[in-house]
N, C-alpha and C positions, 0 to 999 in steps of 0.2 A: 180612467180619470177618477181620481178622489171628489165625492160630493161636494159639492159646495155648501161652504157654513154660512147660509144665510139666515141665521141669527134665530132659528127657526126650528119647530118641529111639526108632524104633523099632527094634527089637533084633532085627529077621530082616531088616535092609537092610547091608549093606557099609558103616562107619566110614569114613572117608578118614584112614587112618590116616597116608599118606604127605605128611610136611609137603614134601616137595621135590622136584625132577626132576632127574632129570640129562641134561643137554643135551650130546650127541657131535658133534661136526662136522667133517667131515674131509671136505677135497676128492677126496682120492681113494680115499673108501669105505672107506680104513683100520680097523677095527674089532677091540679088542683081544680074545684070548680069555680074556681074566680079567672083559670085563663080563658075564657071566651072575649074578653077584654082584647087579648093578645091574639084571637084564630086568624089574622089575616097577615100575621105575618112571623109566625110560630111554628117549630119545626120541633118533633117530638122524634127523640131515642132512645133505646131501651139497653143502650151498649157501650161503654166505655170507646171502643173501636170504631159502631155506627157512626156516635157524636165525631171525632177527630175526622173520621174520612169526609163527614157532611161537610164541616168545617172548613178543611186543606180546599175543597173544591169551589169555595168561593172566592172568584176571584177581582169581583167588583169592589165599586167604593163601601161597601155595606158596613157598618158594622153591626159586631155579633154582641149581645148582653148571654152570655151561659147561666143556665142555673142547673147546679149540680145538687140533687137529692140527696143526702149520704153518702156521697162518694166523696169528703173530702181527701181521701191518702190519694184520692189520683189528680190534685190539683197540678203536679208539677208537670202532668203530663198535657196541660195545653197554655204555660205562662208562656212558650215561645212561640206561638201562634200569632201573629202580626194582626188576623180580621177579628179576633176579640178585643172589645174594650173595655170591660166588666166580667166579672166571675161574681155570680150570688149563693153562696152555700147553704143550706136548711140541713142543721143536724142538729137528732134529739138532744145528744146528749156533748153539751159542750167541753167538757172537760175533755174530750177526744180532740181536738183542736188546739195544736201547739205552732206556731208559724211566726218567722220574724216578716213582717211587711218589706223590706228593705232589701229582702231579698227577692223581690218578686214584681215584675214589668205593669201588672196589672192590677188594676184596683180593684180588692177584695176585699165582698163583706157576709159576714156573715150572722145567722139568724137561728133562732131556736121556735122564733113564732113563724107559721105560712103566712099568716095577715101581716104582717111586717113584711115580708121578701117582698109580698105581692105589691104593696104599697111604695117600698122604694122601688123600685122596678117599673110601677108609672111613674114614679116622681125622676127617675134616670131616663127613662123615655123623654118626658118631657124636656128636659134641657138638652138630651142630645138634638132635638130638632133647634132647639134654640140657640146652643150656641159653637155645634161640630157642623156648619156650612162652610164649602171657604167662600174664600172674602177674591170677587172677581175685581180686580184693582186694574186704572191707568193713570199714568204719571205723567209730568210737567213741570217744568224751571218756575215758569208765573203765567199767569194769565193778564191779557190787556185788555183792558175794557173795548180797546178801537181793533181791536185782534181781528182779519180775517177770516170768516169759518170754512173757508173754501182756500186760502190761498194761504195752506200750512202743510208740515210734513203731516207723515200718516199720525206717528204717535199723538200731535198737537191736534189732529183731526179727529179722532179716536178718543180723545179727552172732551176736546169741548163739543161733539156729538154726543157722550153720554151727560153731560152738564146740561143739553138744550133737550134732550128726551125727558128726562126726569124733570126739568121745567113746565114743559111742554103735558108732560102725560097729568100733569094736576093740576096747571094754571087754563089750561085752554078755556074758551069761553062758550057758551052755551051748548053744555054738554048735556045730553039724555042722559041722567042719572037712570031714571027706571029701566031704559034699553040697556044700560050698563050691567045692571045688577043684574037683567036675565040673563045677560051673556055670561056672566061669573057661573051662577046655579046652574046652567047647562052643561059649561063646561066640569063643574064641579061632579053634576049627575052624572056626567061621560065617567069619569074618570073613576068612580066609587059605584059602578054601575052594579056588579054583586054584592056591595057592601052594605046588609041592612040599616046597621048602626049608624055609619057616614050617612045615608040620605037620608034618614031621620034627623040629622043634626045638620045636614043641611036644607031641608025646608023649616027648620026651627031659626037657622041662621035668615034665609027670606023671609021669614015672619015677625023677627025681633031685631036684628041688626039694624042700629044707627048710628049717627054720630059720637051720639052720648055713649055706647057700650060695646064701641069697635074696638078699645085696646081687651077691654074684655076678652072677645071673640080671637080678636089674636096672642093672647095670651092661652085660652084653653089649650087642652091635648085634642088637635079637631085637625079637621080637613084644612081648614082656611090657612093657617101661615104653615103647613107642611108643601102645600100647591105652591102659595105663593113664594116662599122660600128657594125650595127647588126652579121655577121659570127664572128668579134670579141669577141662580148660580151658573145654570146652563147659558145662560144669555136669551133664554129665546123669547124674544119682540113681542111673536104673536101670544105665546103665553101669558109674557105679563101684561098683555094691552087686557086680556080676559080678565084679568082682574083689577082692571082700571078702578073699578065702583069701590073694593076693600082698600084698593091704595089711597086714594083721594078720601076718604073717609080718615083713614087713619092719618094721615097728612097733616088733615084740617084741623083734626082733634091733637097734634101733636105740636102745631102750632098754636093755636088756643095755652096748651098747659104751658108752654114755652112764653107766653106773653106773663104767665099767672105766676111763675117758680121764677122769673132775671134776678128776687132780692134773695136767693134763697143760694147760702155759701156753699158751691161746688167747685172744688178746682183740681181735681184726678178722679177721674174713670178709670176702669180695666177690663182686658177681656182676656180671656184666655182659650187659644185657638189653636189647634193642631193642624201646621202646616206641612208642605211638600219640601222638598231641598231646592228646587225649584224656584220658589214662592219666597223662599226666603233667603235667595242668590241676589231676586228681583229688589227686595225691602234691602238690603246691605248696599245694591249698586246703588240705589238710588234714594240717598242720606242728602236730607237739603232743598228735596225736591216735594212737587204736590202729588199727593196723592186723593185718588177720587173711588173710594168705596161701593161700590154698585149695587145693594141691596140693604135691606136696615140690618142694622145691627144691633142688637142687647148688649148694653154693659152694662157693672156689679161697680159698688161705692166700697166695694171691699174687697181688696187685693187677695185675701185669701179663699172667698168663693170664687174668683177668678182660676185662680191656682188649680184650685179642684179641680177642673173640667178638664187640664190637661197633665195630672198625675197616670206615670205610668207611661206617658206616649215618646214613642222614637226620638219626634222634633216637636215640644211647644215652645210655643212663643206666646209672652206675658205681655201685650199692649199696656202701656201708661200713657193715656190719652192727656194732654190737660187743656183745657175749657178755662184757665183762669182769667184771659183777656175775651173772652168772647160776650158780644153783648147781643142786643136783637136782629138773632138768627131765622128770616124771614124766610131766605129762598131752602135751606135743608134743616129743619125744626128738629131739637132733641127734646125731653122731657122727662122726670123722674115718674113712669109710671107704677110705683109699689102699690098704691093704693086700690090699681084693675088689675092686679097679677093676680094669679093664683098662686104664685110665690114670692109674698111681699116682703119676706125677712131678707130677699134677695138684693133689696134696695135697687131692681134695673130700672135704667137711663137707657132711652132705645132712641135709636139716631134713624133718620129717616133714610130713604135711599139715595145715594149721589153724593153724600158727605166728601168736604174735602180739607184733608188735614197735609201739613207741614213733616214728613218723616226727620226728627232732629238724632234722633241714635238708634245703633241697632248692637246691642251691646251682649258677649256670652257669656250665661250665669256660671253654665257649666255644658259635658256633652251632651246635653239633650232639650237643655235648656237657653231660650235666648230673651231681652228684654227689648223691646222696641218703644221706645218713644215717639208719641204723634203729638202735636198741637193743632186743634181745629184753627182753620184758616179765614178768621171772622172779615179780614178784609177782603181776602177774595169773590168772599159771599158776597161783598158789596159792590165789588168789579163784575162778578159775574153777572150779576141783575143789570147792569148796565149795557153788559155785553147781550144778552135774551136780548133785552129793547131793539137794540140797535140790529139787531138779526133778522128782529119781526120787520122791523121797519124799512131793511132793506127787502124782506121778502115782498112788500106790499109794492114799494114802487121798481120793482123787474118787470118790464115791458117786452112788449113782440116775442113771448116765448115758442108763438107755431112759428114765428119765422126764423127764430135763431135755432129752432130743433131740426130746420129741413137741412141747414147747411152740414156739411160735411166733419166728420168729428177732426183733431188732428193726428192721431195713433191710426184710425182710418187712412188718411191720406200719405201716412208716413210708412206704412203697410203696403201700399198701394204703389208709389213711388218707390220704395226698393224693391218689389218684385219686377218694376219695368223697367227698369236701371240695373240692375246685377241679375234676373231671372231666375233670384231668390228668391223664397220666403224667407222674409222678415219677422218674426214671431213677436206677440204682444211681450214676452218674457225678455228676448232681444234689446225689446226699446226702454223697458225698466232696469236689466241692465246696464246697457250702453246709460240713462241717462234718467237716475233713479225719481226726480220730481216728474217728468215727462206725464206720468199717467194720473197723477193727481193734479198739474194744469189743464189736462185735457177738460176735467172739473171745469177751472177756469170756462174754456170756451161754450162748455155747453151752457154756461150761466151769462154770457155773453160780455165776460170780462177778457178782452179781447187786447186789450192796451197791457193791463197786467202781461197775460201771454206774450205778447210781441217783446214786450223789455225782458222778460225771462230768457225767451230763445233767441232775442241777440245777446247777452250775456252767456250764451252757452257757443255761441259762435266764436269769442273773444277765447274760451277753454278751448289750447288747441289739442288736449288730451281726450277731451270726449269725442268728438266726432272725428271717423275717417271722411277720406271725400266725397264718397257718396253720400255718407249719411248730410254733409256738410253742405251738399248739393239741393236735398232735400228737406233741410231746416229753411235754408231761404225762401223754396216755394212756399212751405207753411207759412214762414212771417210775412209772404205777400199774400197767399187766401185768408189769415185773419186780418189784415188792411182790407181785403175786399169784402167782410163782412163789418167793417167800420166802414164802407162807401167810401173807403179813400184810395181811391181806382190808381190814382199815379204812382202812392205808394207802394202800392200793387204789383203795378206795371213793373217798378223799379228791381223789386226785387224776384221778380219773375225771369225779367235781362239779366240777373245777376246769374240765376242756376242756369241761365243757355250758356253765358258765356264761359261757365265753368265744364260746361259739356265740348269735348274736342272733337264731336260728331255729329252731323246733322244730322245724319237718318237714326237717331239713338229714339227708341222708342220714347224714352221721356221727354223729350221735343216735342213729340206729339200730343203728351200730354199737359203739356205746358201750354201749347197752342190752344188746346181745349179749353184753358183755365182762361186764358185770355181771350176766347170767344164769350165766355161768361162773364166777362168783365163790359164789353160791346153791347152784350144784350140790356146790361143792367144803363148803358148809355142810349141806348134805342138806336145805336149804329149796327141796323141788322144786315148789312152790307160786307161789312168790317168782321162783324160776328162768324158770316160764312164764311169768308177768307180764311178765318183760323179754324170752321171747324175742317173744312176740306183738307186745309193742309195735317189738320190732325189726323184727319182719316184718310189719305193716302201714306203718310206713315207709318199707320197704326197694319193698314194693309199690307205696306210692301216688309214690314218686319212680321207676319204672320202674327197679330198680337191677339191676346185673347181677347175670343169675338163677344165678349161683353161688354169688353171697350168700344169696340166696332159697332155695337147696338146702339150704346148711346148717343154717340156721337149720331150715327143716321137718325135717331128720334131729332136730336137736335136741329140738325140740319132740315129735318122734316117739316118744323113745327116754324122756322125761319120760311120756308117756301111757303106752307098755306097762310101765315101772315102777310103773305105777300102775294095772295091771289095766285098762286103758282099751283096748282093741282095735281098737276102732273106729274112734276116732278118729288113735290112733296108726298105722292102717293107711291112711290117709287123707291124711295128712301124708307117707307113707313113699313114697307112692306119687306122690305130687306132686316129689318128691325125683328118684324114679328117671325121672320123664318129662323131668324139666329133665339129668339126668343123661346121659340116651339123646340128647336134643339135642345135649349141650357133650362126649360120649363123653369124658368123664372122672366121676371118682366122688368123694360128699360123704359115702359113707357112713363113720358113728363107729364101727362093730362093725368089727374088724380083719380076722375069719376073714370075714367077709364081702365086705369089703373086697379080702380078697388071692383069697377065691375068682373075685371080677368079674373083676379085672386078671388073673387068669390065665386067664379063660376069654378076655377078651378077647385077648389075647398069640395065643391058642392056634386059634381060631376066628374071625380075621379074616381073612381073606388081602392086604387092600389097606394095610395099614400101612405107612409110606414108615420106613428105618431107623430114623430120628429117631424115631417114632413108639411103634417097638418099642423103643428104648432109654426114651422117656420110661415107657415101662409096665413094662418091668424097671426100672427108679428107684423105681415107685411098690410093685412088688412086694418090692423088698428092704429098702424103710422098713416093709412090713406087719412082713413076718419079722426085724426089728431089734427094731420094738416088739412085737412075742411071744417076746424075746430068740433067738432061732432066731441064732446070729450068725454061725458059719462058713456056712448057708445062703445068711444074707443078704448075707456078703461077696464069695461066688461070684455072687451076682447082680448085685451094683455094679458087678465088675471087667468085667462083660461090658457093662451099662451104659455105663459107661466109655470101652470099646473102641470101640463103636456111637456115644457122643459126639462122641469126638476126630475121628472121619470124617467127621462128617455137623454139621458146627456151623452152627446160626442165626445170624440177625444179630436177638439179641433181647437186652433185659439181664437181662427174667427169666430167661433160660435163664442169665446167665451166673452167677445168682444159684444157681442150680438144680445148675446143674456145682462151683461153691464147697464148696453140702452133698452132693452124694455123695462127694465126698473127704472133707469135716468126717465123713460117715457112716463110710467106711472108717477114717479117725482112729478113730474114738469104738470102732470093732468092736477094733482093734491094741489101744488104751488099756486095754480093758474085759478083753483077751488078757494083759496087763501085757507087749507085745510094743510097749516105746515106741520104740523103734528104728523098725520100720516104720507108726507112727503119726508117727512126728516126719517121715517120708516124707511121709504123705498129706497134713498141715498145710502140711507145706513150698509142695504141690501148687495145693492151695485155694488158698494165697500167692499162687504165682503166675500163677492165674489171674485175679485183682482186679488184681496189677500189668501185666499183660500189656493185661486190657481197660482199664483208666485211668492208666496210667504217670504221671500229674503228682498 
């Protein structure tokens, strides 16, 4: 099983924060005493042959700046080297130096002073971190302010989940600034932990970092926007939540100049960006449409420092941004900061994270070169701010979340019902498949939008191309157990008679399970008379087709827990006991009493010693749904996370489990939500995401 990209890395291993090398090569050992600047990430040759092999053998995103000591006659011998993006030459004597530039992939300069090399060489450092990231992009037609965040495709959900994070990660309300910042300096010490120079400039950054001199800080050559750049690129959550305290600072301060510069005549930006073919397959299909940039970005007021940065590369592409209609830019603030650069002749305009622009062309200059045209999307800003509102405000009034989390998901149920109807597995990939929105309604139901659902999969009943007849069997019971989660029992009922009378056999095990549903339906009437009737006849079915005895467990819980409401002891102990021997077999548990429930899984947890990880996380999973549903919620969220932890290690190749790992993030959602802490719930949703995309990517 490929890992899952839960959006994530682990936070006590070393970033590779360093997008580049610098390569020294000098035949006669020469080595300047100004590279100590460069020892963390500087690789020294003494060979024409050394340098090339170091070189070929990297084969990451890195790139290389070379600096050739006197060896310019062997320049030709690495312009077709793809991980160089710079050649720096230092020779005495210049008149040795005869080259046409035009013939040659890479940008070459050359020097006769070492304090010159040395200096542009930080000064090429510095904008490769500033402006060689790519640019993580999702797309969209338009956004409606009344749009559902839950009841869209993946791409619409993927859009406006990075639109409400980045809302979300600066707007939230009474945030610990100071808890903030120590989490950045910690993480920041992890990460530069042999670094003397870095943790010196990072307890100077804790000592002096404010509002007032954050573009500063991220404008230096420092730790700060190298970390925070990189968690963008990669995507990872947990990363960028670590430096919550630098985003929101830089935010605040970018909205501030953005209120200060509205009179001040800007109408084209540019950037210049070396992309993948890939990446700019993506930017051609989708001409006309929104795009939502997910990390800040630097632009130049001047087309030809733009240019610079992608001289020489395979594929760049020249952004011409234009800002002419844009007015006040509330929710993603840009600002002209020359004045805190440390290169202010640069004239950048730095756009905050989550911008979202209009792609209107993507035009070819020539082969190597492309033009893309963006307009920032000033109206959308104003949709989208309406849309946040409206998200929070539905998060505030979702009620009964422990009681809509006990009920049964419907990919669960649909899972469930084709194994006992065809005595297949059904696989979660099957039902995205067969019926590609299916797993993002199930969304739907766990947020207990249940009517939505039901109009969905009768309009999937009317497509007589998507479902065969079993599956078609088994959409009906669904669209009666979500009416039985809207207490509308007849509706229920109804289409409960609809999947029997599509069955042309009584003794078909799914009978039996239909009977069970419709004992559930009794119970919830207080007809516990009526209730047994159906679980009995479920579980003589269930019996005389050999079915699996987990079905058979439940159902006798059932049945059990009908007789001791009914003074019946005997036989309810009878039943109970049948329960726990098939229990002891499958060392899992059916029992309906919670306390009961959580006291087994604990003693089991506690008193087995032979549990393999997986084993112990699956029984903390089963222990933090008890204490979810006894509302216990900060208990039960310390038992997920550790779940969790013991997951991501130890993963099956099962699709239940991948079903299983879905809802304990849904579960930690549903604990943030119910916290009204949507920020870290729109985390764990994001999470669940992307573990259905990660296991079925099509």
């Amino acid at each position: 099983m490929n890992e899952f990209n839960l959006s994530s890395t682990t936070l006590d291993e070393i970033q590779n924060h360093d997008d580049f090398r610098v390569v020294w090569c000098s035949a006669d050992n020469h080595i300047s005493s100004e590279l100590t600047y460069f020892a963390h990430y500087l690789e020294k040759c003494d060979s024409i042959d050394t340098c090339k092999n170091y070189i070929r053998e990297i084969k990451s995103e890195r790139k290389i700046l070379l600096v050739l000591i006197n060896l310019f006659k062997h320049i030709t011998d690495f312009d077709g080297l793809s991980q160089i993006q710079s050649i720096y030459i230092l020779e005495k004597d210049r008149q040795n130096i005869h080259y046409d530039k035009e013939n040659f992939s890479k940008s070459i300069h050359v020097f006769m002073n070492e304090r010159l090399l040395i200096d542009r060489l930080r000064y090429d450092i510095l904008l490769t971190y500033r402006n060689d990231l790519p640019i993580n992009v999702s797309y969209l037609d338009e956004i409606k302010h009344e749009q559902s965040f839950i009841n869209s495709d993946t791409h619409t959900y993927l859009f406006l989940w990075n639109q409400l994070f980045f809302y979300l990660l600066v707007n939230t309300d009474d945030l610990d600034m100071n808890k903030l910042k120590t989490d950045m300096i910690q993480q920041c010490q992890l990460e530069y932990n042999d670094n003397t120079t870095q943790l010196n400039r990072i307890k100077e950054f804790n000592d002096d970092c404010t509002e007032d001199n954050v573009l500063e800080w991220y404008t230096k050559d420092t730790f700060a926007y190298r970390l925070l750049n990189k968690a963008f690129r990669k995507r990872d959550i947990d990363l960028i939540c670590k430096f919550r305290y630098f985003i929101i600072l830089l935010h605040r301060k970018l909205k501030e100049l953005s209120i200060k510069q509205q009179g001040e005549n800007l109408t084209t930006v540019y950037r210049g960006q070396v992309l993948g073919v890939n990446e700019l397959e993506s930017l051609k299909s989708n001409v006309g449409r929104l795009i939502s940039i997910n990390t800040f970005i630097s632009t130049t007021r001047y087309e030809e420092i733009a240019r610079s940065f992608i001289i020489g590369a395979e594929l760049g592409v020249l952004f011409h941004i234009n800002i002419t209609r844009t007015s006040y830019n509330i929710l993603h603030p840009f600002a002209n900061i020359s004045e805190f650069s440390a290169m202010p002749s640069e004239e950048e305009i730095l756009f905050s994270a989550g911008g979202v622009f209009r792609i209107d062309s993507v035009e070819k200059e020539n082969d190597s070169m492309w033009i893309v045209n963006l307009t920032l999307n000033n109206k959308t800003v104003e949709q989208m701010e309406r849309f946040m509102d409206g998200v929070k405000e539905q998060m505030n009034y979702v009620t009964s979340w422990d009681h809509l989390f006990m009920k049964i998901s419907d990919l669960l149920l649909f899972g469930k019902c084709h194994k006992i109807l065809t005595n297949k597995s059904f696989s979660w990939k099957d039902i995205i498949t067969t019926a590609i929105n299916i797993d993002i309604y199930n969304l739907l139901t766990v947020l207990g939008d249940y009517k939505n659902a039901i109009e969905y999969y009768k309009q999937l009943l009317l497509e007589e191309h998507v479902f065969d007849d079993s599956q078609r069997i088994i959409t009906n019971i669904i669209i009666g157990n979500n009416y039985f989660h809207l207490k509308e029992y007849d509706n229920a009922e109804v289409y409960y008679s609809v999947a029997l009378s599509l069955l042309d056999n009584n003794n078909n095990p799914l009978v039996g399970e239909i009977y069970n549903l419709r004992g559930d339906i009794y119970i919830e009437l207080n007809d516990l008379q009526m209730a047994l009737t159906c679980y009995n006849d479920a579980l003589k079915i269930f019996t005389n087709q050999e079915m699996n005895t987990r079905y058979v467990a439940r159902v006798c819980r059932k049945i059990s827990d009908i007789y001791r409401r009914q003074n019946n002891h005997a036989d309810a102990s009878f039943y109970a006991t049948q329960a726990d021997e098939i229990d002891q077999q499958l060392r899992q548990r059916s029992e309906l009493d919670i306390e009961t429930s959580l006291e087994y899984f604990r003693n089991q947890l506690t008193t087995t010693s032979d549990h393999s990880q997986y084993q112990r996380a699956d029984l903390l999973y089963s222990i933090g749904i008890c204490l979810l549903r006894n509302n216990k919620y900060r208990e039960s969220l310390e038992i997920f996370l550790e779940a969790a932890r013991l997951f991501k290690t130890h993963l099956p190749t099962s699709d239940n489990f991948n079903q299983k790992f879905c809802t304990l993030y849904d579960s930690m959602a549903l604990i943030h939500f119910m916290s009204k802490d949507y920020f870290k719930a729109l985390i764990m949703l994001k999470k669940s995401i992307d573990i259905r995309i990660s296991s079925y990517p099509n």
